[in-house]
BAMARFI-285595 format. One line per field, with one value per atom (N, C-alpha, C): x, y, z; atom name; chain; residue number from 1; residue in three letters. Coordinates in steps of 0.02 Angstrom, whole numbers, plus 50000, padded with zeros to 5 digits. Layout:
// residues N
x = [X ...]
y = [Y ...]
z = [Z ...]
lonu = [CA ...]
pagu = [A ...]
lovo = [NUM ...]
lumlo = [ALA ...]
END
This chain:
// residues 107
x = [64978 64955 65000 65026 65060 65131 65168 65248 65210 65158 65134 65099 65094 65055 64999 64973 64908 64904 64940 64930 64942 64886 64879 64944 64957 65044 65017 64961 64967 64970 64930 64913 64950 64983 64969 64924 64888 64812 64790 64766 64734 64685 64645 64605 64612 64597 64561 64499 64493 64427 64404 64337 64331 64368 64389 64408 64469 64495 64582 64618 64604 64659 64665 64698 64714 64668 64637 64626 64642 64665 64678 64660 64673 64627 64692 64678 64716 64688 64707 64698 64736 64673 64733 64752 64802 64801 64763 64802 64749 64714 64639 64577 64583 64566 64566 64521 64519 64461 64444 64408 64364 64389 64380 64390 64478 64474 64547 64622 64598 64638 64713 64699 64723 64784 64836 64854 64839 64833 64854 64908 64948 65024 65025 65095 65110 65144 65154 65180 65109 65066 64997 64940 64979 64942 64975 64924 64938 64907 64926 64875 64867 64797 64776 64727 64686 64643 64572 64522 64437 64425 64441 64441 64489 64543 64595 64584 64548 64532 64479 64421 64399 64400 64446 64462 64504 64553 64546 64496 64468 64414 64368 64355 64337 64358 64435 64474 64492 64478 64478 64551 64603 64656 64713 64789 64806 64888 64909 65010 65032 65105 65140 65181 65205 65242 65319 65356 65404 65415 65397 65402 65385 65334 65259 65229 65217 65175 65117 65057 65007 64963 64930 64899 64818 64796 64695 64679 64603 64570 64538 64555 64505 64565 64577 64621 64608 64542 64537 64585 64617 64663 64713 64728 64789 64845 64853 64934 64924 64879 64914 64973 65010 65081 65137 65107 65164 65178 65256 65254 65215 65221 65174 65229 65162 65194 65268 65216 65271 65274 65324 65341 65403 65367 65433 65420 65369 65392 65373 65396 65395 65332 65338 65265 65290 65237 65290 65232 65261 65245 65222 65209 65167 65084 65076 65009 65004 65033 65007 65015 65032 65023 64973 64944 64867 64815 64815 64786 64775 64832 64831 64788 64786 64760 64704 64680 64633 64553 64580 64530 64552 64598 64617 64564 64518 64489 64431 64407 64358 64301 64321 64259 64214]
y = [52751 52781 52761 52701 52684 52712 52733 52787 52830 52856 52921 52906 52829 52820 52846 52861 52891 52935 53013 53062 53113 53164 53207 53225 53242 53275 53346 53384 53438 53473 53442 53475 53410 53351 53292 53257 53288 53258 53179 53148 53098 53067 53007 53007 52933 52894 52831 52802 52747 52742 52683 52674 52614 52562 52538 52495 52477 52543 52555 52568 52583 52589 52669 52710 52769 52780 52837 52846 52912 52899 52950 52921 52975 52962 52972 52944 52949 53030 53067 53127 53095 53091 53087 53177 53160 53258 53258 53245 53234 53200 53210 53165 53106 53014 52988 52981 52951 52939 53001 52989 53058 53096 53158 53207 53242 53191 53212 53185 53124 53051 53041 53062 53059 52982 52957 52885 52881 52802 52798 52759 52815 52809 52839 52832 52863 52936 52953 53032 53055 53042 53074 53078 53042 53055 53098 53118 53145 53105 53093 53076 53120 53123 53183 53158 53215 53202 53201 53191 53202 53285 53325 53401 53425 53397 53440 53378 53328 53318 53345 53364 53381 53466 53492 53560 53549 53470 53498 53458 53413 53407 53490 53526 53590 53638 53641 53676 53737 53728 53767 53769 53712 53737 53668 53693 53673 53676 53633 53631 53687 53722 53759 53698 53703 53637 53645 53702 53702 53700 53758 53779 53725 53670 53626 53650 53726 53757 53749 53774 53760 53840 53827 53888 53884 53941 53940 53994 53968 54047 54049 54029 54050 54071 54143 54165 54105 54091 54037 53987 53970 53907 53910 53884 53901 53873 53823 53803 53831 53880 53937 53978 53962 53970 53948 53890 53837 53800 53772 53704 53646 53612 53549 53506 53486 53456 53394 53359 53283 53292 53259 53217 53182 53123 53062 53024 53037 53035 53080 53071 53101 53119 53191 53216 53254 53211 53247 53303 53355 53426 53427 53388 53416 53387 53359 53320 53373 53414 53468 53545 53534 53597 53576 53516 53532 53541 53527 53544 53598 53621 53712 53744 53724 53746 53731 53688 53663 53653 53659 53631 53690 53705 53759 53819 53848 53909 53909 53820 53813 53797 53735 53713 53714]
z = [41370 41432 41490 41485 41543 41541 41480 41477 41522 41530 41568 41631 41641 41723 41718 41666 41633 41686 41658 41686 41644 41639 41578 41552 41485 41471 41482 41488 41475 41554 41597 41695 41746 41727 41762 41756 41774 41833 41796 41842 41825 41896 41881 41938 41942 42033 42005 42014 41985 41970 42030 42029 42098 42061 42024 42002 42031 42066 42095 42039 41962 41918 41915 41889 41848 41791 41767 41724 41688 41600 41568 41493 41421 41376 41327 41274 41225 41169 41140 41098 41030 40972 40908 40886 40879 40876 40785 40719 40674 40697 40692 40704 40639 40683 40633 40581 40529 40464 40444 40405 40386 40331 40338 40319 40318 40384 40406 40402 40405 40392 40417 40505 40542 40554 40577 40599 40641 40664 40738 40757 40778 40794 40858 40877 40945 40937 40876 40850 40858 40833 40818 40900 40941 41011 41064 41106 41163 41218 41281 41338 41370 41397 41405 41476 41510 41550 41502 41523 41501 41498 41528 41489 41465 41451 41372 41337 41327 41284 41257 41293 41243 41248 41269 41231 41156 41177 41118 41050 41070 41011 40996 41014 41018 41017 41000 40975 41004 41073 41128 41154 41129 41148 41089 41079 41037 41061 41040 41054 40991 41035 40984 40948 40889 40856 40890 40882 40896 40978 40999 41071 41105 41098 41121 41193 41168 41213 41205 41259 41275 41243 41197 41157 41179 41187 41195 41188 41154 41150 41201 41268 41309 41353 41385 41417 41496 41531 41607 41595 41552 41530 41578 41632 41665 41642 41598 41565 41489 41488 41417 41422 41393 41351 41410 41434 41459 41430 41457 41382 41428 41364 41406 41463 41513 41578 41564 41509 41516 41448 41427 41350 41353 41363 41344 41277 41221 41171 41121 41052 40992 40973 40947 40929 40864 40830 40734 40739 40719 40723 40643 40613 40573 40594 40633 40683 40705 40742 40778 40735 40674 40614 40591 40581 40567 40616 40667 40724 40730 40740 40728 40676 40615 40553 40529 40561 40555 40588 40651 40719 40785 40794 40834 40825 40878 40854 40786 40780 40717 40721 40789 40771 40814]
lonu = [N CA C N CA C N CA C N CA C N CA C N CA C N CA C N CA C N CA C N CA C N CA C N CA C N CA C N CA C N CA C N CA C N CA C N CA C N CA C N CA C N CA C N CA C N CA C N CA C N CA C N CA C N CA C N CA C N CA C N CA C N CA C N CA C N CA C N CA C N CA C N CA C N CA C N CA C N CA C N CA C N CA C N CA C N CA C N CA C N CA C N CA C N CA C N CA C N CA C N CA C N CA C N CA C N CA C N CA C N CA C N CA C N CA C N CA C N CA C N CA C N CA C N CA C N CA C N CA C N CA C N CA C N CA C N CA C N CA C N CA C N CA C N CA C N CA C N CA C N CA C N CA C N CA C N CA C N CA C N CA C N CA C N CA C N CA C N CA C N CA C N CA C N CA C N CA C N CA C N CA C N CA C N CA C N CA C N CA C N CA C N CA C N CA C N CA C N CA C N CA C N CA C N CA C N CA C N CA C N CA C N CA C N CA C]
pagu = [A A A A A A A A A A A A A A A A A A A A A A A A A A A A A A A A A A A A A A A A A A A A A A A A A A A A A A A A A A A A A A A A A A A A A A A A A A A A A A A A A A A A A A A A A A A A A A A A A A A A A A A A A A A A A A A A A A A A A A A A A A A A A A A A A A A A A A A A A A A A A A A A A A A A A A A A A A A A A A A A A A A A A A A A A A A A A A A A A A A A A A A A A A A A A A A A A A A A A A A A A A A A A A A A A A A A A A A A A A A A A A A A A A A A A A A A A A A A A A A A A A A A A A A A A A A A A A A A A A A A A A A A A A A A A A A A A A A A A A A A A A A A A A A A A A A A A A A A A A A A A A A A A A A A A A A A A A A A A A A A A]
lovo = [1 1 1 2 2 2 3 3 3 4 4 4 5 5 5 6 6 6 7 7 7 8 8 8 9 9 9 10 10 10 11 11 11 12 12 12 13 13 13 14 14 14 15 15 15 16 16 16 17 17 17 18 18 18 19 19 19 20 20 20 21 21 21 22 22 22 23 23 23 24 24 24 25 25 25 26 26 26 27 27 27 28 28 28 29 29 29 30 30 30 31 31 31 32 32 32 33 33 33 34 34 34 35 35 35 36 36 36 37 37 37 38 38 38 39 39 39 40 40 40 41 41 41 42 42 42 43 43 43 44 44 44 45 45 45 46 46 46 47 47 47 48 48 48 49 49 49 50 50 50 51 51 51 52 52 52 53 53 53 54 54 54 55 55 55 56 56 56 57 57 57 58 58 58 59 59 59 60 60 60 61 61 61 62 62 62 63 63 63 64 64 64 65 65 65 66 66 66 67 67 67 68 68 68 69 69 69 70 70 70 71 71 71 72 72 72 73 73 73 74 74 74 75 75 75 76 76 76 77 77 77 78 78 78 79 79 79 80 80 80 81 81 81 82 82 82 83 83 83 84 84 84 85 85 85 86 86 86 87 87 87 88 88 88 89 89 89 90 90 90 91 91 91 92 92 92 93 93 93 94 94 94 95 95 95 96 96 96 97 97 97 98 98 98 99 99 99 100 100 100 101 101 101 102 102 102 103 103 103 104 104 104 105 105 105 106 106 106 107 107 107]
lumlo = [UNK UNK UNK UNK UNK UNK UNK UNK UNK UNK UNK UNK UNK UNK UNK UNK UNK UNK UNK UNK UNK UNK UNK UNK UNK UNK UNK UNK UNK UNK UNK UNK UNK UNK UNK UNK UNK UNK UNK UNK UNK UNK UNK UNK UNK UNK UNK UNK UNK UNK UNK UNK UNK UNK UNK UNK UNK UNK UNK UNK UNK UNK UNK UNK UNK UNK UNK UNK UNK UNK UNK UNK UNK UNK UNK UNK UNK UNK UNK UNK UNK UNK UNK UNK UNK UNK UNK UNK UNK UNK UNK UNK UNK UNK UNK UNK UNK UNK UNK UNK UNK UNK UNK UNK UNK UNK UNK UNK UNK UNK UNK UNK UNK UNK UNK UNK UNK UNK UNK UNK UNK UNK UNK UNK UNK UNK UNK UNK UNK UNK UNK UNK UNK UNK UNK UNK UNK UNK UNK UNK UNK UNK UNK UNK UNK UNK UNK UNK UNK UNK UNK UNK UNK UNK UNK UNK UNK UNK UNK UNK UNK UNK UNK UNK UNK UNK UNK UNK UNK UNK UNK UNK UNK UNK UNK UNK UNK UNK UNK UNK UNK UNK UNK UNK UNK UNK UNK UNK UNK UNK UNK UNK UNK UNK UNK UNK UNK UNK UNK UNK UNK UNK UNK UNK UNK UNK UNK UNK UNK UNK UNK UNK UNK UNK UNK UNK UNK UNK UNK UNK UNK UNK UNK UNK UNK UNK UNK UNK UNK UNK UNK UNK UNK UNK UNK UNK UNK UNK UNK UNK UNK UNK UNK UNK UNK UNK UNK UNK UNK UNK UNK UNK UNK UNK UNK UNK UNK UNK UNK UNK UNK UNK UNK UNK UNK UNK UNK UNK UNK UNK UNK UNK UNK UNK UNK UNK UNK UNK UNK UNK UNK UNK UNK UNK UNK UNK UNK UNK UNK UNK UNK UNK UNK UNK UNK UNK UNK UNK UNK UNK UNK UNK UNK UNK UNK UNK UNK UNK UNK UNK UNK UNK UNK UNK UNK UNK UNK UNK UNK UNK UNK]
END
């Protein structure tokens, strides 16, 4: 969170809290355990704000692998088919091919 000053990769945004810190959330893009058996690595995350995360736990919106554009089924999305804001690190695109295939538009 802090490579990003905990500020969403996908809009910026972030807020602070009375505490005076920043706040932002970690996204495993595979979800861990389960069904899904996600890592937790830093390829397999995004930081995100509290609503793209959970668009995308809800599959309301999803990264292109190659492009790492901003995909949704909900046309109100205003960073649909932007690339994403920040990325200063590695995002293995097969984390976000199952995302896509999986949870994108499912659940």
């Amino acid at each position: 969170k802090g490579v990003y000053d905990y500020k969403c990769q996908i809009c910026t945004f972030t807020f602070l809290t009375p505490r005076g810190v920043h706040y932002a959330e970690s996204h495993h893009i595979k979800p861990l355990g389960g069904r899904h058996g996600g890592i937790d690595k830093e390829t397999n995350m995004l930081i995100v704000c509290p609503l793209h995360h959970a668009m995308f736990d809800f599959g309301v919106i999803a990264i292109e692998p190659k492009k790492k554009t901003v995909l949704s089924i909900d046309s109100d999305v205003k960073e649909k088919d932007q690339k994403i804001a920040l990325e200063k690190h590695k995002l293995n695109p097969n984390f976000l091919e199952y995302h896509l295939s999986h949870i994108y538009g499912k659940v």
